[in-house]
N, C-alpha and C positions, 0 to 999 in steps of 0.2 A: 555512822555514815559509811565508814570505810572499816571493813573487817578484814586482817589479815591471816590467815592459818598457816602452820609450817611450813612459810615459805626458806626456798632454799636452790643458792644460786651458786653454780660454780662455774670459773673460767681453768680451761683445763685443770692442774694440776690442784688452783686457790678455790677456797671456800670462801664467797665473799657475805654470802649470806646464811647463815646455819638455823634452820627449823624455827624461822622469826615469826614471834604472834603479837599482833596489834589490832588493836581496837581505838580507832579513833572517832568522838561523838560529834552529831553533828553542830555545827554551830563554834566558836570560837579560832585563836589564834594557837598552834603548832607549830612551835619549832625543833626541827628534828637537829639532833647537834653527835657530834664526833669528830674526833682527828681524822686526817686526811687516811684515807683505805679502811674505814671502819664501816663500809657501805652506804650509808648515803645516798648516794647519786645513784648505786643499782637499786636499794630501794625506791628511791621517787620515779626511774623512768620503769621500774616494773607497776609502777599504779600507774604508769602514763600508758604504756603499753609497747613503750621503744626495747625493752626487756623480757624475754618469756624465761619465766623462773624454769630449774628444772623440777620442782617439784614444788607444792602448795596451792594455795586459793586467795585470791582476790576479791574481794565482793565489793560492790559501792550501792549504795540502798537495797542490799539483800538481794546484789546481780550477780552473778559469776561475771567478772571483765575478760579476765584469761582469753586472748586469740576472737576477741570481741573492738569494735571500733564507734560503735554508733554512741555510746555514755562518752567520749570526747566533748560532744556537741555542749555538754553541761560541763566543762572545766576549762581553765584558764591556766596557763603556763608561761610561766617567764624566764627564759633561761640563762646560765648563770652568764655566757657569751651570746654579744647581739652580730651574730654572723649576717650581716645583711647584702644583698649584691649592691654591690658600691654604685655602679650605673644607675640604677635609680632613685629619685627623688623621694626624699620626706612624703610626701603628698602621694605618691604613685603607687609606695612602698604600705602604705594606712589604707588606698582606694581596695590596693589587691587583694588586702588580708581581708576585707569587708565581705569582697565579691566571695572569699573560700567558703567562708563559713554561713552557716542559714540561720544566722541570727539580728536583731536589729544593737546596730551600733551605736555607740553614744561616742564619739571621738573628737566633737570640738568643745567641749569642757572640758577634757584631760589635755587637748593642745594646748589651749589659755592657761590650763593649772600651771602646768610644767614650763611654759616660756617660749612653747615650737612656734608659734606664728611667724619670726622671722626665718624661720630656717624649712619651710614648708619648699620649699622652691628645691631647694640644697641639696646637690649627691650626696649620699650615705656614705661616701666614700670620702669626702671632703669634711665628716661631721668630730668633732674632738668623742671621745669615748664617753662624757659625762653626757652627752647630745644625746649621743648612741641609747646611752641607758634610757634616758626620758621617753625617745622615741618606743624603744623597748616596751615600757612601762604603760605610754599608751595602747600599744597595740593587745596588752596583757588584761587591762580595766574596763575596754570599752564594749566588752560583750559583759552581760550577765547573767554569769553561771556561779552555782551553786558552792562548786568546788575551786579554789584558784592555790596555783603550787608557784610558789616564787624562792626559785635557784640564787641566792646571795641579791638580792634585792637594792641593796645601797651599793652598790660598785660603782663608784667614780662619782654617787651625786655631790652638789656641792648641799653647806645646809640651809637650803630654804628648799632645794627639791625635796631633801629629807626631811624638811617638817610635813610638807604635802601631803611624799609617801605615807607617813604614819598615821597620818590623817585621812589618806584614802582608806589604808586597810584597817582603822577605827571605824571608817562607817561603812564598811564591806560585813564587819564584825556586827556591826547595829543590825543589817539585815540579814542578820541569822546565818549567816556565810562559814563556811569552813576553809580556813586556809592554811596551806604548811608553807610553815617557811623553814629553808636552811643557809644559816650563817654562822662566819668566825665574828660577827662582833655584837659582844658579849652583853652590851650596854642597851645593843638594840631589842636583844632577849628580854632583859629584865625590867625593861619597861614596857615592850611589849607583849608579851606571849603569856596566855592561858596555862600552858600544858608544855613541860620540855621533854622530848623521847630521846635520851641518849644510847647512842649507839656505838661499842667497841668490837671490833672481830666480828663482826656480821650479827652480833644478840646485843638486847635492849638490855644494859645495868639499869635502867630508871626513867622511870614514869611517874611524871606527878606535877605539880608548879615549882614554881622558882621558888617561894617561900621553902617548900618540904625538900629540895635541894640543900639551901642551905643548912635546915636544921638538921639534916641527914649526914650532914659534913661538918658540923658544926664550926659555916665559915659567914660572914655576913658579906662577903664580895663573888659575883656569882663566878669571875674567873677564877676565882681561888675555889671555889665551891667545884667545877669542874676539873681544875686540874689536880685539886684530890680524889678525886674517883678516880678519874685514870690513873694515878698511881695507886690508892688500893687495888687497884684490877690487875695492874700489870705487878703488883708486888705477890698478890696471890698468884698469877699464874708463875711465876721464876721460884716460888717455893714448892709449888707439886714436883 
């Protein structure tokens, strides 16, 4: 579904992404993982299109996206902060997003899931962060598209929103859905995700599942499974 070719991104002086090639198929869960500045977030918002690489190719069903906007309309994004204007309500805040997009929305099944009913009324400005999140999350599920990228996805839920969550992107996954996600917690990786892409210094060390992670590292806890690779990695680079 999504082809990546030497993409390669730099902020003045930093290389944040160097000649990265990915290939991700259509259909399952994707968690892209790395320590903080290992690219990441320039990766995901160059598929979104908030980033134009200096140099590579993007494709999503064998499109060129690059300096393109209309393949939006099939994706869903949740991003890692729910920056909402505080002034308006729950409700006004759901109506708006409805009106942007030209798609049919499904948004009072994911209110009832997550608990919004009473806070439907309620400035976003008045809402605890865990609220925030939910609200977030509906506004991320109630269209349906093809592709959905969710930026740290458990921030602040408590767990029964988090059995939900799991349970939404379980049967987002049923309907043949591709979805990335990126997060630091590790537990949600390895019970959730198909496929792990880690990423250090702007290139992928590893592609493959959580199983072939650990046999790769030969660790059977998948945090210990990654924070061996990043020290081979950076053990190799401090010996060149």
């Amino acid at each position: 579904m999504i082809e990546i070719k030497n993409l390669y991104k730099k902020f003045g002086k930093l290389t944040v992404l160097e000649e990265l090639n990915l290939t991700i198929s259509k259909g399952g869960i994707f968690a892209i993982l790395g320590p903080n500045g290992s690219g990441k977030t320039t990766l995901i918002k160059s598929i979104l299109g908030m980033i134009i690489p200096n140099k590579g190719e993007i494709a999503i069903d064998g499109e060129n996206i690059l300096r393109k906007w209309k393949y939006r309309n099939n994706l869903n994004y949740l991003p890692q902060v729910a920056n909402f204007p505080s002034n308006l309500s729950v409700k006004e805040l759901i109506e708006m997003v409805k009106n942007l997009r030209p798609k049919k929305a499904n948004s009072q099944e994911l209110i009832d899931l997550f608990g919004l009913p009473p806070f439907m009324n309620k400035k976003l400005g008045n809402l605890s962060g865990g609220t925030k999140q939910k609200v977030n999350l509906v506004l991320t599920f109630m269209f349906d598209s093809d592709l959905i990228i969710l930026d740290e996805p458990t921030t602040g839920l408590d767990p029964i929103a988090l059995i939900h969550l799991k349970e939404l992107i379980s049967k987002e996954k049923a309907k043949g859905k591709t979805i990335l996600v990126t997060t630091h917690i590790m537990s949600f990786v390895d019970e959730m995700a198909d496929e792990i892409v880690f990423l250090l210094d702007g290139k992928i060390y590893f592609k493959g599942s959580v199983d072939a992670l650990k046999k790769q590292t030969d660790q059977e806890n998948l945090e210990h499974a990654i924070a061996n690779l990043i020290e081979k990695q950076y053990q190799t680079a401090t010996s060149k």
